[in-house]
Phi, psi and omega in degrees: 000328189282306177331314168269325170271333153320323162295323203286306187320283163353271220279335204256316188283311155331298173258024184256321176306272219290017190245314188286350186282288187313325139310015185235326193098033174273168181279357162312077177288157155275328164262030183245356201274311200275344159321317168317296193275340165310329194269359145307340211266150192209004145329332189244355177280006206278134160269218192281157164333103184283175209241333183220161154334304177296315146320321194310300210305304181306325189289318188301322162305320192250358155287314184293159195252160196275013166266332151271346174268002178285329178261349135327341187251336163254036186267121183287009185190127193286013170268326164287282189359298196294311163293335173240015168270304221266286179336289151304314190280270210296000167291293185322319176294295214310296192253350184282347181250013154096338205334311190285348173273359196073033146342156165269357129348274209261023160267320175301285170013284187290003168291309174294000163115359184273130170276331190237153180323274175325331184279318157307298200247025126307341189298308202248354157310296200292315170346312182309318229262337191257012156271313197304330197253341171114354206253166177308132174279317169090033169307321171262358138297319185299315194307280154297350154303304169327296232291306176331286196300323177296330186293308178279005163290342209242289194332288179319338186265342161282349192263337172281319178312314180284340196255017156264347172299276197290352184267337176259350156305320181283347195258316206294301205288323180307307176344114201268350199046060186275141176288108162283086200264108169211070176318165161312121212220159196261148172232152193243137158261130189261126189280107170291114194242171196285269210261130163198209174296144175267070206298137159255331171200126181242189183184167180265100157235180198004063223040008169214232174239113186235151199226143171246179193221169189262126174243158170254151218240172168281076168304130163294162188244146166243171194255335169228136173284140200234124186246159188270241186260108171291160154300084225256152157305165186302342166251028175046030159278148169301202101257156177298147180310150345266032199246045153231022170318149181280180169234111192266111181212124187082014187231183214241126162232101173173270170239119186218143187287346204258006215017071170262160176244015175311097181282168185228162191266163182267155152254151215301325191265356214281306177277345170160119174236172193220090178283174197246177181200159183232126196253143176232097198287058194241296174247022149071034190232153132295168194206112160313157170234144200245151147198162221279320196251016161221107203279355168194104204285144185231339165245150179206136170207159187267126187240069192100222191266006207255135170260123131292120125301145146225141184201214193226124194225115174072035182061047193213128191273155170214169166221167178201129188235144211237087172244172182337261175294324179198167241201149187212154182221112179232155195287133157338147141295339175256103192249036166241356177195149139289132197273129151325101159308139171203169183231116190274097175061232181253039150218169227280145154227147164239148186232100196257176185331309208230347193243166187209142203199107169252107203283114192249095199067255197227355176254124166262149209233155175252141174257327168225176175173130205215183157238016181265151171283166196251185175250154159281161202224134159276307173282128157327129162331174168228155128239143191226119161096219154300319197262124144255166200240142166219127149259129178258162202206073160258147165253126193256104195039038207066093180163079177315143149210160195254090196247118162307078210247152176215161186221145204263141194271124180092355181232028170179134185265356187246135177275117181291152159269162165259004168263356164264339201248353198272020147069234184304293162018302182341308219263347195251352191248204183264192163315071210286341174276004181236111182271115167297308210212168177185149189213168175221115188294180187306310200271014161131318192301138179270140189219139208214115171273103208280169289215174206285192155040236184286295192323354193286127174253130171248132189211175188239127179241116188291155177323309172285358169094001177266159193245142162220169185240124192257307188215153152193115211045051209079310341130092178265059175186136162295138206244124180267167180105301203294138018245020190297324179231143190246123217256118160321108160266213171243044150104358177279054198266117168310105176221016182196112173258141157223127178279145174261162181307330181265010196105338172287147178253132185265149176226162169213164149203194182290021166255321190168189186235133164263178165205130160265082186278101192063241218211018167259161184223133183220113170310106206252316189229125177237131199268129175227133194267165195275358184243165166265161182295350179215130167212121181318116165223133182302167203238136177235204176184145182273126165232129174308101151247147169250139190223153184260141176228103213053232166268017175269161161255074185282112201267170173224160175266161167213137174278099191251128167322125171231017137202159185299133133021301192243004204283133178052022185081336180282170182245134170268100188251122169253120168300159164235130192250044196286127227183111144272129181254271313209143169210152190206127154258140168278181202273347177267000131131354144336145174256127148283090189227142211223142195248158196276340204251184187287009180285006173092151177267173203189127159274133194218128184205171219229146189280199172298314214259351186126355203268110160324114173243125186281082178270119166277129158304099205275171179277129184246172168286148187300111149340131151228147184264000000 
């Protein structure tokens, strides 16, 4: 593990030195870099395995080209050697001499006191540079630099080994023991389809459905992620990676040219919005929704009986809520950003960066108001109690996640994660920041569906902060082995909660739709899909051709095979990620249910004779109310 991220490190600094040289005018060029490392590469030159250092050095000498050992002799110092090297040169050593294999090479080493691979042939790259030069080797400094970091390397790995210990103790003891019923059950098949809405939330209004969905805006690209404010837990200590993620808001993530770290302020749509639709069973399409006083909607929720827009209407955010009898437009409190619509009972809340504001008739009251940044929420905010809820949907080191965060109003100004407070919980369970789906019952408890598949948790955060568990991997019993191996469960992977009036929780996944009740868990509906979860395809590619048509020139896209399936044994596999966060039943006892990913929203409503039929909600033309 040290082997590999030592290179990856290496190699991340690398080019990070020779990205900042060039923005600065240093002689660090980017198109002389792989030059560099070539006239270094000494892979095809390794012969057998030297037996000492000193061999080392000479095989390096007579491998190496004199050209490359000439820019070594005009290297001044043996930390450029080491930075602008040890990637080519000391990769190749690494595995063309065995290090990681106990070669006798890397048996010598560990004589001289070196513990790690990566450690071994830093050794002897800088070594070289300190022969080539006259210089000290310092071996026995190196050594003990090594020896050091593995003890604390070993220390860490016991200590992560205990708190995986007492954290799958804890997943176990959690465990609620629910009866799992899942009888002979009527089954419906889903026609998977590629493209649709990215459903974020539905609700029942107006005899069908209304839902919004996630769009990604034009975000800038940056070269680093640039992060924004962190967030400290309530006692305002850091915590350790991976429980100190920032909370990314108002800033551009991803490649960007100038590596500035300047923040700018967004326009309402650049990170992501989520306008609403309306599915209408009437003709069985969604239908974006439009309305006359907001020209371009980028938020939306549903509040009482009332639909709320916010947008941008003459270059001015606005909101307008739209009901049964009359229609209303009232001014922001804020007129410098747009606020996340969310929802408080049957009213309204908007939510800016730093502020929190709930609209009471036509007056908004502040609920909070801090210097911490708030998350941006892909699900309208909520409030429940004291607490409001956001999911948040930041990209985190290329790496979207969906973090459950909540803030409690009048006992804290730091908003909790749900991958800080579930504790022990942390180190034994799955990806606790990738929240699918989540709901709060009447009577205050929170309930959260955890990262997909196998790793998938359904779990209960009691009024009182104790956590319990429901699912797990499937699974309403704990499975020993998980997750190193993966154990038949019985299929219950949870991946959408919704609380019902009575108390009951209705769920769905790609297996079926539940319902939980008291301490039974019962399968209602069993679902199968029309693609398999892994399928064999040829691998194509879109190419431009052009052909004459009369005296024209006409160009086409054409799709062309660029390997088989089957070709040379290998697989072309298309996943299939079809995942409901979203489930809603309507009044004619029919399911609505909506995927987080491009598969679309999906009606599942049962026939004359009893039979389930599954319709994707195809995109209809746009509405306006």
């Amino acid at each position: 593990m040290r082997i590999s991220s030592s290179v990856f490190v290496c190699f991340v600094v690398a080019v990070v030195l020779v990205q900042a040289g060039q923005a600065q005018g240093g002689k660090i060029k980017m198109h002389n870099w792989p030059q560099r490392l070539e006239e270094l590469k000494v892979k095809d030159k390794i012969g057998e395995v030297p037996a000492t250092l000193a061999e080392a050095h000479a095989e390096l000498e007579r491998m190496l080209s004199p050209e490359g050992l000439a820019k070594i002799d005009a290297m001044t110092s043996e930390r450029q050697m080491h930075k602008e090297h040890f990637f080519g040169l000391g990769g190749d050593l690494l595995t063309g001499w065995k290090l990681e294999g106990g070669s006798v090479l890397a048996q010598h080493m560990e004589e001289l006191g070196f513990a790690y691979a990566s450690d071994m042939a830093y050794a002897i790259v800088d070594t070289f540079w300190c022969k080539r030069h006259g210089q000290d080797y310092r071996l026995g400094e190196r050594a003990t630099e090594s020896r050091r970091q593995w003890e604390t390397d070993e220390k860490a790995q016991e200590e992560y080994d205990k708190r995986v210990r007492e954290g799958r103790a804890a997943l176990r003891s959690g465990m609620m023991g629910l009866h799992f019923e899942a009888q002979d059950v009527p089954t419906a098949s889903i026609p998977i389809r590629e493209h649709g809405v990215r459903a974020r939330s539905l609700c029942r209004l107006r005899d069908g459905v209304f839902l919004t969905a996630y769009r990604q805006g034009s975000m800038r690209r940056a070269k680093v992620p640039i992060p924004r404010r962190n967030v400290a837990p309530n006692d305002g200590l850091r915590l350790a990676w991976p429980y100190d993620h920032p909370i990314y808001r108002g800033y551009g993530i991803g490649w960007r040219e100038d590596f500035s770290t300047k923040p700018r302020k967004m326009k309402a749509e650049e990170e992501f919005y989520t306008p609403a639709y309306y599915f209408d069973p009437a003709d069985r399409q969604i239908h974006r929704i439009d309305v006359p006083e907001v020209n371009e909607v980028y938020r939306a929720v549903v509040a009482g009986e009332r639909a709320w827009f916010g947008g941008v209407t003459d270059g001015k955010y606005v909101v307008a809520g739209v009901g049964a009898e009359n229609r209303i437009t009232v001014p922001l409190p804020q007129s410098d950003e747009m606020p996340d619509l969310g929802r408080d009972g049957a009213s309204l809340l908007g939510v800016y960066a730093k502020t929190i504001y709930r609209l009471e008739g036509r007056t908004w009251t502040v609920l909070h108001s801090g210097d911490i940044l708030l998350p941006r929420s892909g699900l309208p905010p909520l409030r429940y109690g004291d607490k409001v809820f956001f999911l948040d949907e930041a990209y985190m080191l290329g790496r979207q996640t969906d973090r459950l965060w909540w803030l409690t109003i009048g006992e804290s100004l730091y908003p909790r994660a749900l991958d800080q407070d579930v504790g022990v919980l942390a180190a034994g369970g799955p990806e606790w920041d990738e929240v699918n789906s989540y709901c709060v019952t009447s009577e205050g408890d929170l309930w959260a569906c955890v990262n997909e598949w196998y790793s998938n948790c359904l779990l209960r955060r009691a009024q009182d902060g104790d956590y319990s568990i429901a699912t797990l991997a499937g699974s309403v019993r704990f499975m020993e082995g998980w997750p190193e191996t993966r154990i038949e469960s019985e299929g219950a992977y949870i991946s959408a909660v919704t609380a019902l009036p009575d108390g009951t929780l209705l769920l769905a996944s790609r297996t079926g739709i539940y319902r939980l009740q008291g301490d039974t868990l019962k399968l209602e509906l069993r679902f199968t899909l029309d693609k398999p979860l892994e399928e064999l395809r040829d691998k194509t590619v879109s190419r431009v051709v052009w052909r004459r048509e009369g005296d024209k020139m006409v160009k086409e896209n054409v799709e062309v095979v660029v390997q088989k399936a089957s070709e040379r044994g290998r697989k072309v596999v298309d996943h299939v990620t079809w995942n409901p966060n979203t489930v809603l039943q309507l009044a004619d006892g029919s399911y609505f249910l909506g995927t987080d990913t491009w598969e679309g929203a999906y009606w599942i409503r049962p026939d004359d004779d009893d039979q389930w039929t599954c319709l994707p909600a195809a995109e209809g033309d746009p509405v306006v109310w």
